[in-house]
C-alpha positions in Angstrom: 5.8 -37.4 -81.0 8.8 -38.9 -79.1 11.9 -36.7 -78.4 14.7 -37.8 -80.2 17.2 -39.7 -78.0 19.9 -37.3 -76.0 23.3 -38.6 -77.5 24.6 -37.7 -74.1 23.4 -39.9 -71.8 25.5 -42.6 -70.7 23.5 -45.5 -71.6 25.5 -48.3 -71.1 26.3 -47.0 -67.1 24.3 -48.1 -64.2 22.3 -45.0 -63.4 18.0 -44.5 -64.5 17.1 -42.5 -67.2 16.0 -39.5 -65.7 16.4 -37.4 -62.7 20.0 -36.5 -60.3 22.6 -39.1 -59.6 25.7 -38.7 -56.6 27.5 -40.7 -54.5 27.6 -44.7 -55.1 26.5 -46.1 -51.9 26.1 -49.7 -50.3 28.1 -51.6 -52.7 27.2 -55.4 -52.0 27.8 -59.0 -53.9 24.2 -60.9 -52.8 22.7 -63.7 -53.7 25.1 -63.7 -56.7 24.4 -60.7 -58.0 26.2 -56.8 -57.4 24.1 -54.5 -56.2 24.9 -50.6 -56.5 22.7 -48.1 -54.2 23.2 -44.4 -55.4 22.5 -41.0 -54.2 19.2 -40.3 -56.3 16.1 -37.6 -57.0 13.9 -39.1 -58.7 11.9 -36.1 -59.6 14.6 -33.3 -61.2 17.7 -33.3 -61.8 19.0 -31.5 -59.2 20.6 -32.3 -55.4 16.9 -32.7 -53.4 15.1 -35.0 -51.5 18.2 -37.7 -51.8 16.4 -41.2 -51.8 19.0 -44.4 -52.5 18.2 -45.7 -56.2 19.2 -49.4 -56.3 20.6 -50.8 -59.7 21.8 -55.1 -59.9 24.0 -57.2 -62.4 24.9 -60.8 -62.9 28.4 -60.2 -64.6 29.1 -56.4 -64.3 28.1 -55.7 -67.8 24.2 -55.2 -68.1 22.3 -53.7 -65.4 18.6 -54.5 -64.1 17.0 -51.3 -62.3 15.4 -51.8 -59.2 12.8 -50.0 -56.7 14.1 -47.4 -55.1 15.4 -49.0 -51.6 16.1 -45.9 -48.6 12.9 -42.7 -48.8 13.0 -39.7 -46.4 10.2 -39.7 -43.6 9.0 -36.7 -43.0 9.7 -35.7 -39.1 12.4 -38.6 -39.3 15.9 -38.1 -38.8 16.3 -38.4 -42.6 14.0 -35.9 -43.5 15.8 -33.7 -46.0 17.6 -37.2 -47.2 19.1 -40.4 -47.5 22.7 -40.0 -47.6 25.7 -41.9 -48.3 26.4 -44.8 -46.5 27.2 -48.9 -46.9 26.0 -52.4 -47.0 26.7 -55.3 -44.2 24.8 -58.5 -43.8 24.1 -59.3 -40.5 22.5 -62.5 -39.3 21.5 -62.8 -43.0 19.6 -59.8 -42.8 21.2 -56.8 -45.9 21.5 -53.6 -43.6 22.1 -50.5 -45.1 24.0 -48.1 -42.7 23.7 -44.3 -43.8 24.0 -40.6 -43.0 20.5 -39.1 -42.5 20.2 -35.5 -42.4 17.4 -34.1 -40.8 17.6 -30.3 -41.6 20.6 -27.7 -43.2 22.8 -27.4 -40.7 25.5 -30.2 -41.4 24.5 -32.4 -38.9 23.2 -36.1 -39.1 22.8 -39.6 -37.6 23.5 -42.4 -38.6 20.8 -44.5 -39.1 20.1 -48.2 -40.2 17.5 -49.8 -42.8 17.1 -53.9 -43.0 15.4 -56.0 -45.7 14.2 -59.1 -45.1 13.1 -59.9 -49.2 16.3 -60.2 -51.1 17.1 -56.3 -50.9 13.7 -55.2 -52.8 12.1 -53.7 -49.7 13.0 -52.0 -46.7 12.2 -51.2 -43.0 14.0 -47.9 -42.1 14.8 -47.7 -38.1 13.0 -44.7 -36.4 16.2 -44.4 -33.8 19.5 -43.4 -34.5 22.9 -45.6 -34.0 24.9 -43.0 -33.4 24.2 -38.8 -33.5 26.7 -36.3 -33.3 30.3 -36.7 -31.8 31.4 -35.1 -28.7 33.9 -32.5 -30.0 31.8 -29.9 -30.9 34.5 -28.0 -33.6 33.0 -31.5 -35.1 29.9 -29.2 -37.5 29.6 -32.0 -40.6 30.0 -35.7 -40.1 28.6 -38.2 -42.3 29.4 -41.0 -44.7 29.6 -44.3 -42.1 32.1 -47.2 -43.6 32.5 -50.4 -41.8 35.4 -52.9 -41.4 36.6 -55.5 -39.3 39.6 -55.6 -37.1 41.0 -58.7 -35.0 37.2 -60.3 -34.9 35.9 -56.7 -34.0 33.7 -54.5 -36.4 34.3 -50.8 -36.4 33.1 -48.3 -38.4 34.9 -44.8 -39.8 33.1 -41.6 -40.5 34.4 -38.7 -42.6 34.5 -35.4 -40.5 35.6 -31.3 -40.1 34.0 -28.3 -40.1 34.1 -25.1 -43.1 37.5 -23.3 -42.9 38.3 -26.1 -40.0 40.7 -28.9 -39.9 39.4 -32.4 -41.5 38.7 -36.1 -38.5 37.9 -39.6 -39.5 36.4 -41.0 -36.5 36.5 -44.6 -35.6 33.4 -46.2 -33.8 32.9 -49.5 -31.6 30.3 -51.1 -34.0 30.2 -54.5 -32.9 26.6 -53.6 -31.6 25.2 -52.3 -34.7 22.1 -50.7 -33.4 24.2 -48.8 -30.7 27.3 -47.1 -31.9 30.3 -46.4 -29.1 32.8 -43.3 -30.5 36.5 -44.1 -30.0 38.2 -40.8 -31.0 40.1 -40.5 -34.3 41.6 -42.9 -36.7 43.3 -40.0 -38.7 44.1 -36.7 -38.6 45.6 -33.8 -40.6 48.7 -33.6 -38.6 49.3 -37.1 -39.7 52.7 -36.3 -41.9 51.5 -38.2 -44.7 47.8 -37.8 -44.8 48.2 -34.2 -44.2 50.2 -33.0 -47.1 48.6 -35.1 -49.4 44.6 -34.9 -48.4 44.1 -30.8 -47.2 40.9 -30.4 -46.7 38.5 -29.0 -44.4 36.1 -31.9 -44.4 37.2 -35.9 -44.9 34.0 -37.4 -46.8 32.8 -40.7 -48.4 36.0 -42.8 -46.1 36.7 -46.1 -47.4 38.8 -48.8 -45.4 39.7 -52.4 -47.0 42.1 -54.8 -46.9 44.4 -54.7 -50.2 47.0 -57.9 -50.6 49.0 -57.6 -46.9 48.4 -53.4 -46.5 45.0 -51.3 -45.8 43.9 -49.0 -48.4 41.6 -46.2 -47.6 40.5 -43.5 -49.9 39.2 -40.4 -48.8 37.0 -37.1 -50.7 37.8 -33.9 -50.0 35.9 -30.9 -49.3 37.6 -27.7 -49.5 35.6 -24.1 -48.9 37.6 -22.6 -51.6 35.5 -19.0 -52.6 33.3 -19.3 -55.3 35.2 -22.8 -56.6 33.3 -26.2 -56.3 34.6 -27.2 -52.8 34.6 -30.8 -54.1 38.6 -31.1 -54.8 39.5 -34.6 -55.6 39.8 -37.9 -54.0 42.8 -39.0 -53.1 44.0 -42.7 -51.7 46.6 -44.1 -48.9 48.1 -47.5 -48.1 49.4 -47.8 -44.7 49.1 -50.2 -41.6 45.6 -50.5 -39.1 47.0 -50.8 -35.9 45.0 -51.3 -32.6 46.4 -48.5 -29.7 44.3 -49.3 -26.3 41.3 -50.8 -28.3 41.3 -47.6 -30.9 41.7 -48.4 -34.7 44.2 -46.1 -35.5 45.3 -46.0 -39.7 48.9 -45.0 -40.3 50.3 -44.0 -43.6 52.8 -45.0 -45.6 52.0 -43.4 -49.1 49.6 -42.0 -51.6 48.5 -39.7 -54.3 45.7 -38.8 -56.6 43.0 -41.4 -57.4 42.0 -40.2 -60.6 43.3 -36.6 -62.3 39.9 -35.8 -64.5 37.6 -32.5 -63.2 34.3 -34.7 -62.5 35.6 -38.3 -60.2 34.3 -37.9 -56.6 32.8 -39.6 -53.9 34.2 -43.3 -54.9 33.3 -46.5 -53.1 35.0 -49.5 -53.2 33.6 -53.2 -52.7 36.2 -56.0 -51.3 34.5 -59.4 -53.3 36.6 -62.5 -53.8 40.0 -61.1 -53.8 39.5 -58.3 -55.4 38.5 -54.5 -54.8 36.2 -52.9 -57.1 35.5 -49.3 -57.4 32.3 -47.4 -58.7 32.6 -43.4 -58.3 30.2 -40.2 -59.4 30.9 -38.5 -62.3 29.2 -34.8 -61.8 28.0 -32.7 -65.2 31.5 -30.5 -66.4 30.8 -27.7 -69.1 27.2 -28.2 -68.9 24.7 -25.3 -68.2 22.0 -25.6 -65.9 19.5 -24.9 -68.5 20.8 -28.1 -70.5 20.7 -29.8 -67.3 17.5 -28.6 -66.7 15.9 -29.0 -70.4 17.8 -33.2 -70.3 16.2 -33.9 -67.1 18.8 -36.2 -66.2 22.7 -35.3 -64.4 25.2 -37.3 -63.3 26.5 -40.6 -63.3 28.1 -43.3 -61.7 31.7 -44.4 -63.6 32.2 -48.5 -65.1 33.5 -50.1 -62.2 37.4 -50.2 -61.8 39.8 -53.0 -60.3 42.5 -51.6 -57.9 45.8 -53.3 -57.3 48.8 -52.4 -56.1 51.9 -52.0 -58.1 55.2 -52.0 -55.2 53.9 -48.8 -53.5 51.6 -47.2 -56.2 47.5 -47.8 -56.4 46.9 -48.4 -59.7 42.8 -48.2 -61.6 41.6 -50.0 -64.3 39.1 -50.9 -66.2 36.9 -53.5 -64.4 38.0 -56.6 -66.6 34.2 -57.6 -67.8 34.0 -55.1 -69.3 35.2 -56.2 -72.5 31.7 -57.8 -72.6 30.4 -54.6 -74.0 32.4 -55.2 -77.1 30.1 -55.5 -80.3 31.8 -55.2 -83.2 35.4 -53.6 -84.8 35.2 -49.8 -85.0 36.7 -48.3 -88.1 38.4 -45.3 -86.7 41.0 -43.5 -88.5 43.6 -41.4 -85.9 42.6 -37.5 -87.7 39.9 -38.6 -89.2 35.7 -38.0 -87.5 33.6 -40.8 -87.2 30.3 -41.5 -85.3 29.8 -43.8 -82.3 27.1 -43.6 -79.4 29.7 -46.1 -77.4 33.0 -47.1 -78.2 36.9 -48.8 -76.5 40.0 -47.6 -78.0 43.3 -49.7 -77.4 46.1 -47.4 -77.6 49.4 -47.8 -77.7 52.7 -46.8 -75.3 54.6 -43.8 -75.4 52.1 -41.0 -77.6 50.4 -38.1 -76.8 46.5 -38.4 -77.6 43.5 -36.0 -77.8 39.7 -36.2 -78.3 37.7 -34.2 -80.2 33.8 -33.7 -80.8 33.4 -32.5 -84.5 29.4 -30.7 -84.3 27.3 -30.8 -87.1 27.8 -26.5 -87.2 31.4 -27.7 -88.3 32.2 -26.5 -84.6 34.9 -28.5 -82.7 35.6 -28.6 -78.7 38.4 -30.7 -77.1 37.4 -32.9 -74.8 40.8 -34.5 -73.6 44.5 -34.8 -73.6 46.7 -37.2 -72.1 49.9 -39.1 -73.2 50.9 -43.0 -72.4 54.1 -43.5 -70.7 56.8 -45.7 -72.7 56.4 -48.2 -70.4 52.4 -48.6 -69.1 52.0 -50.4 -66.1 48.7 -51.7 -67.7 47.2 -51.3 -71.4 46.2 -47.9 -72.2 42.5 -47.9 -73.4 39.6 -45.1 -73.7 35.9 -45.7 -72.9 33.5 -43.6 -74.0 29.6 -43.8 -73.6 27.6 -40.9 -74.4 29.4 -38.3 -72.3 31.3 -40.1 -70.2 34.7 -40.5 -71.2 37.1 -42.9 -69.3 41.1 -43.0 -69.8 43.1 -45.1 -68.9 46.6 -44.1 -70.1 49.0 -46.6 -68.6 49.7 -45.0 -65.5 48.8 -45.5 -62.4 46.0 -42.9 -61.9 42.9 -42.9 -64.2 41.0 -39.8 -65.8 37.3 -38.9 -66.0 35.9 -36.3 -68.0 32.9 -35.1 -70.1 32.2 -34.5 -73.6 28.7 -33.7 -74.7 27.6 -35.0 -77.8 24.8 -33.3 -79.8 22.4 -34.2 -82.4 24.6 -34.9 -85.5 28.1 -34.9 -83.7 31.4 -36.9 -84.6 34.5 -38.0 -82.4 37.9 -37.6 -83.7 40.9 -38.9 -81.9 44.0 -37.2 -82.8 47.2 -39.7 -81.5 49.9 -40.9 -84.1 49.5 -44.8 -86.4 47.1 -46.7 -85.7 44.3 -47.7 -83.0 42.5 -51.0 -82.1 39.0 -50.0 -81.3 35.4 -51.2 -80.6 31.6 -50.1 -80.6 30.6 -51.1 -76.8 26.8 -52.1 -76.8 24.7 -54.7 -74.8 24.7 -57.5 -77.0 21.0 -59.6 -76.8 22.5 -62.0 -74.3 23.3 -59.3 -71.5 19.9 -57.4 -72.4 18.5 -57.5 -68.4 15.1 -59.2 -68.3 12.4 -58.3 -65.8 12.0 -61.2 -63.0 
């Protein structure tokens, strides 16, 4: 007898149906198509034996699954995992570039992979192009990015130590299978960066070109007790400014990326004048034995557009993806309904929040929020099985969790009236097998 689908599971996101999902990596348009690489375990849902799942899409909407591209090698310099990393092409050949981690002690290499077949197979490189870097208060460094620089490419890694002081390091990477290290591009004592980005580690840097400025967007890890030491991402805009033949970022302003308790680890994608964003969504309020008895956690977010708004970065809702809409949702504000998948429109200057009714006659909150008077872009909620998405109007966006069980309803409590859709994949964005 077949188990009874999990209303939980995100189903319209691009992540498989089983097993752990972190960190989007090696975001790439090719061949006309997107292709998202993840942080993935195949076998449990739990953080072990990272391999990089590989996902595709035409239009952004529906989402073919591919074969698993990066593997550890036993005795290899990713033998406890594939980690995060990015996509170039080089000479026509896709190259992934990503941390691998040989054993527990924070330390890794960076390491290339190339495929020669239109990204479905790979041929991992035995030797490393780049290994540790000389300052040895240097005990975690991972997550390579690359960018380009006056006809130069360079490449950034996120750096620190626990209860130490957070780096980004800049590398010479014009010679791709042989790193140079430069020195750093920022640091804490930076009088922006600092202030707004404490950490102990810098992870998962991102560097791109947005309008005339540099955007770069930075994770934080923060030994913080017994707390998650995941705390947030936050982003900066500033000027890339070459000192002797070193990179060097400098500030101008930033804040928060997105306010929710699950958004980490983002990646962002520079394609045809615009910058696109997927991030990892962790379980929140989820027990290990749920986890455990799903066989599935985490996920990556819809991708997001990011634009800048005078001196603000401001996220929104990638704008394909009102391709998911399939038909007018009767939803009274107050009032429960049902809905695997569904868009709210909302309107300016209310305060909203979102319930899940249980069939026990139980109710949680999920979220709150409120939309300024005066949004800088329409305020609209996404929700897909768990994953809840809001977009209030500001500048920042918010990603939470609400679990759904057998038999539950929504209910949105916010004042008059809503516009609001079931999201589904209609038949024409059902991915085929080639």
């Amino acid at each position: 007898m077949t188990a009874p689908p999990d209303p939980a599971f995100p189903a319209l996101h691009a992540r498989p149906a089983a097993g752990w999902v972190n960190d989007p990596n090696g975001l790439a348009h090719v061949d006309g198509r997107f292709h998202v690489f993840f942080q993935h375990n195949p076998a449990a849902p739990v953080h072990d034996a990272i391999t990089w799942g590989h996902v595709s899409s035409a239009d952004l909407v529906s989402w073919r699954a591919e074969p698993p591209a990066l593997v550890p090698r036993p005795g290899g310099h990713d033998a406890r995992g594939c980690w995060t990393g990015c996509l170039t092409v080089e000479d026509g050949v896709p190259t992934a570039v990503y941390s691998g981690v040989a054993d527990t002690s924070g330390a890794s290499h960076v390491l290339l992979a190339r495929s020669g077949d239109g990204l479905a197979t790979w041929v991992q490189d035995p030797r490393p192009a780049v290994g540790m870097p000389q300052d040895p208060t240097l005990s975690d460094v991972r997550d390579p990015f690359l960018f380009e620089l006056d006809g130069h490419r360079y490449a950034v890694q996120g750096a620190g130590s626990p209860h130490g002081s957070p780096a980004l390091l800049v590398y010479d990477a014009d010679d791709l299978a042989s790193w140079r290290e430069l020195g750093r591009l920022l640091g804490p004592d930076d009088p922006v960066a600092g202030p707004l980005a404490p950490a102990d580690i810098w992870e998962c840097p991102n560097l791109v070109r947005l309008g005339d400025r540099w955007l770069l967007v930075l994770s934080l890890w923060r030994a913080d007790g017994d707390r998650s030491p995941l705390a947030g991402v936050r982003w900066l805009v500033g000027d890339l400014l070459l000192e002797g033949g070193t990179p060097r970022f400098v500030p101008a302003t930033g804040g928060v990326l997105d306010t929710g308790p699950c958004f980490y680890a983002p990646q962002l994608l520079a394609h045809d004048g615009r910058v696109l964003l997927w991030a990892w969504s962790w379980e929140h309020g989820r027990s290990d034995a749920d986890v455990r008895r799903a066989g599935w956690a985490g996920a990556l977010t819809f991708p997001r557009d990011l634009r800048l708004h005078g001196d603000r970065l401001v996220s929104r809702p990638a704008a394909e993806l009102t391709g998911l809409r399939a038909a007018r949702l009767d939803l009274t504000p107050g009032r429960p309904f049902r809905a695997a998948a569904y868009e709210v429109e909302l309107a300016a200057g209310t305060r909203s929040e979102l319930w899940l009714v249980h069939a026990d006659g139980t109710s949680e909150p999920v979220a709150r929020w409120e939309t300024p008077a005066e949004p800088l872009q329409p305020p609209r909620l996404l929700v897909d099985g768990s994953m809840v998405e809001i977009f209030a109007g500001g500048p920042e966006s918010c990603t939470t969790r609400g679990y759904p069980r057998p038999g539950s309803r929504w209910r949105l409590d916010v004042p008059g009236t809503v516009t609001a859709w079931t999201l589904a994949l209609t038949p024409f964005h059902v991915p085929t097998r080639p």
